[in-house]
Structure formats: C-alpha cells, structure tokens
C-alpha positions as CSV (number, residue, x, y, z in Angstrom):
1,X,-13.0,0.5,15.7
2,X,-12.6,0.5,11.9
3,X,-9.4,-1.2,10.5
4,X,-7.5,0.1,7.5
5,X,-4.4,-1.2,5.4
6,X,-2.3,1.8,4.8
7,X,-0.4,1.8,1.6
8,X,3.0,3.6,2.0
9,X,3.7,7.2,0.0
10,X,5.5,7.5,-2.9
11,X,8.6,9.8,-2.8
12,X,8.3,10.4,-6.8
13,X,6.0,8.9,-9.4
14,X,2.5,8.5,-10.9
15,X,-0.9,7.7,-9.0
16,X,-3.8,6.3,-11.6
17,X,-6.4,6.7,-9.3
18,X,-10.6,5.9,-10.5
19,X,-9.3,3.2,-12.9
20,X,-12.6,1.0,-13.2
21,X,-11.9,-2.3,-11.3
22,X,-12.1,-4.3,-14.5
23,X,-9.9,-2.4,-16.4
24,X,-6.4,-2.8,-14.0
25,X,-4.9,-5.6,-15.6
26,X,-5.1,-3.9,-19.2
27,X,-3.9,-0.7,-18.0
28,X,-0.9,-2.4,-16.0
29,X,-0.6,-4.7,-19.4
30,X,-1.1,-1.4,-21.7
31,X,1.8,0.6,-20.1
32,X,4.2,-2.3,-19.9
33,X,4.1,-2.2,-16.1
34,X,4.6,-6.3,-15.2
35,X,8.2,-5.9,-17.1
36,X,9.1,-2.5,-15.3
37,X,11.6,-2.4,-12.3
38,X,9.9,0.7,-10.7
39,X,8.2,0.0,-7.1
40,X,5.0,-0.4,-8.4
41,X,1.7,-1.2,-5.5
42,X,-1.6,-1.7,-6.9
43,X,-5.6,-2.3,-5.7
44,X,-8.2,-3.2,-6.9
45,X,-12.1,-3.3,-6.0
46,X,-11.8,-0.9,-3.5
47,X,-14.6,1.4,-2.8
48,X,-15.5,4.2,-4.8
49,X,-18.6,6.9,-5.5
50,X,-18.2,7.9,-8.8
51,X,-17.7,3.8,-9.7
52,X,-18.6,1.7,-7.7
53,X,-15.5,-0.7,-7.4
54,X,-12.4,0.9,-8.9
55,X,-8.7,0.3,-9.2
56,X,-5.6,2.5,-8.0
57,X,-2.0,2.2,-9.4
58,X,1.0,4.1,-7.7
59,X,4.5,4.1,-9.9
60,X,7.4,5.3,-8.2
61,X,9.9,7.0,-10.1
62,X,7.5,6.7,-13.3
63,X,5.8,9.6,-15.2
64,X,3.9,9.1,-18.4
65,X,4.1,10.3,-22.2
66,X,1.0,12.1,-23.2
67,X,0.5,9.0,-26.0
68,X,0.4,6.6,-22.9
69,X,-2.0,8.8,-21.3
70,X,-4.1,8.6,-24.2
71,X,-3.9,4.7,-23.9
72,X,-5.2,4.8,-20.4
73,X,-7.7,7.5,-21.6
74,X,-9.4,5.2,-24.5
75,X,-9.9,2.3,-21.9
76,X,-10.0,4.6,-18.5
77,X,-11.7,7.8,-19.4
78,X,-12.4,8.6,-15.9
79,X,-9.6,8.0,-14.6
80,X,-6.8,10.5,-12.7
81,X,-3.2,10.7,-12.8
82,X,-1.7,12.7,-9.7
83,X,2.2,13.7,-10.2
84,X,3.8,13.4,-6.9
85,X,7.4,15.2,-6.5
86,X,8.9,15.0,-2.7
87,X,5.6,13.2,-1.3
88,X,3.6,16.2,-2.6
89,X,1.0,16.4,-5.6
90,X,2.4,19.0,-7.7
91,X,0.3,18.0,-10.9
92,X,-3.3,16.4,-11.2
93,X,-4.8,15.7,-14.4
94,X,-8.3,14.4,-15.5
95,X,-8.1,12.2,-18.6
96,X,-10.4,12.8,-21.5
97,X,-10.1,10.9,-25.2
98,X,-8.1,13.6,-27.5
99,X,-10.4,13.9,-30.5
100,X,-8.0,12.8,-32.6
101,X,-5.8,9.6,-32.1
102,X,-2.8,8.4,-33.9
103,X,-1.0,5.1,-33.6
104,X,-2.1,3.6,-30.4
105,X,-5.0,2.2,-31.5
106,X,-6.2,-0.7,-34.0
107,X,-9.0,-0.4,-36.2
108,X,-11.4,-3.4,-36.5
109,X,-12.0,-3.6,-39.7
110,X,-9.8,-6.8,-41.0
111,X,-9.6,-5.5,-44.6
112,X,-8.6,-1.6,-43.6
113,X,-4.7,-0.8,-44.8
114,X,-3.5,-0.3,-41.8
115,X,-3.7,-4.1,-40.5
116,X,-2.0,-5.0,-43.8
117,X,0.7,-2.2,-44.5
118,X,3.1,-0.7,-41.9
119,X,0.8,2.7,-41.8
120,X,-0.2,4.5,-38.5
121,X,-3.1,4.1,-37.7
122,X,-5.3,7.4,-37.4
123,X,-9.2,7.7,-35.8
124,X,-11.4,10.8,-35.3
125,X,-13.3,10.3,-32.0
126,X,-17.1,10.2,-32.9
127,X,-18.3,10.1,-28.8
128,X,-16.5,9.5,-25.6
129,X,-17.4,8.4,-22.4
130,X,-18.9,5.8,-21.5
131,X,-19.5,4.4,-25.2
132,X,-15.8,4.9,-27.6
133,X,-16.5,5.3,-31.1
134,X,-13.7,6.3,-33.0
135,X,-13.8,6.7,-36.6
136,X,-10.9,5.5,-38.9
137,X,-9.6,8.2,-41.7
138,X,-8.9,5.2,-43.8
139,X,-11.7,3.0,-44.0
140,X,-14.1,4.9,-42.3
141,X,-15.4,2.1,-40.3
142,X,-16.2,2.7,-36.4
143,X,-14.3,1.0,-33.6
144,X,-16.4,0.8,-30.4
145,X,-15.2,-0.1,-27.0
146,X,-16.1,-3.7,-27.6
147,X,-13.7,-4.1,-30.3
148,X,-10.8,-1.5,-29.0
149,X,-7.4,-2.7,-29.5
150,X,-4.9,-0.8,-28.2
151,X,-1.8,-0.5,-29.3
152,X,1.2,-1.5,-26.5
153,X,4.5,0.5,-27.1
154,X,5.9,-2.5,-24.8
C-alpha cells in the first residue's frame, strides 16, 4: 500500500507548480515570501517528468503582478502558476521570458550606467530557455543565467 502526505487545498491564492528544485529558495526570496503573513506551504524535490526533482509553492490569498511573474519567469521558465478562486483553478498560465525586460533585472557589467545612476534597467532577450541571454540597451553587454541578478521589489 503506497503512502502519501496530502497537502491541504487552498481556498484562494497562487500555486507555482514545476519550479526546478534548486531554484525554491530564490523564488520564495525573489517574491518576498519569508516576510509575508499569507499561509504559505511549500516542497521541494518532489517527483517530476518534465524535471526531474522540482519544487511547488501554494500562497493563499496571494496573486501576482505580471513584473513578479517575470521574476519567476527569468529564473523559472518552466514553471506554472494556477489561480485558484473557491478551491477551483479558474486561471493557469505557462511562464515564458517577455522579450523585453525592464527593471527587475541587473546587468553584469560593473561599469554599465545603470549600476552607477538611479536608471531602470532595460534588456532585450537574445534566447530563452534553458540558457538566458538578455542583452542590455545601454551597454550592450549580455547577462547569462550564471550572472542573473534579479531585482527584489521586497
């Protein structure tokens, strides 16, 4: 007889569902998550076909911006976000890296203006997933995944 741990329903909220295991704790960091009072229950390394070990985060009474999204998208591309109103999903969405990204991101490049001047940073996404590239519009360097900074509104 196989055992399972049942994790109780959300009455309203956000699931992030086929977060890569090794990604949780900067998406929970990301959005600001350790400092909110919502009911937040979270797993990680749990079993999953598309990757292997993933992570799943359920928010009650939470629902995201689309720039948070993005957050979750540049370090998460795979992952889901299911809208739940009165237990029910009303609203699934796939993520995907917007081609064009404004303030949530650093750029890498120590000597671009926008590490030294209070100027929003702006990228053009060169590729997606798996390997980020986004181009900055001021120096015209490329970030990559390895060297991704996000910005945290929190």
């Amino acid at each position: 007889m196989e055992k399972q741990l049942k994790v109780s329903a959300i009455k309203n909220g956000t699931v992030l569902d086929h977060i890569p295991a090794d990604q949780l704790f900067k998406v929970i960091d990301i959005l600001g998550l350790s400092r909110s009072g919502n009911q937040i229950t979270f797993g990680t390394n749990l079993e999953s076909k598309l990757l292997g070990k993933k992570a799943i985060i359920k928010i009650s009474d939470k629902f995201f911006k689309d720039d948070d999204i993005n957050r979750i998208a540049l370090i998460a591309p795979q992952a889901k976000i299911n809208i739940i109103h009165d237990f029910e999903v009303v609203e699934k969405k796939v993520l995907s890296i917007p081609a064009s990204i404004e303030g949530i991101a650093k750029c890498m490049n120590p000597a671009c203006v926008t590490n030294h001047q209070n100027i929003l940073t702006r990228f053009t996404t060169i590729t997606d997933s798996p390997d980020v590239k986004l181009l900055c519009r001021y120096c015209e360097k490329i970030t990559d995944l390895k060297n991704l900074k996000i910005i945290s509104n929190f």
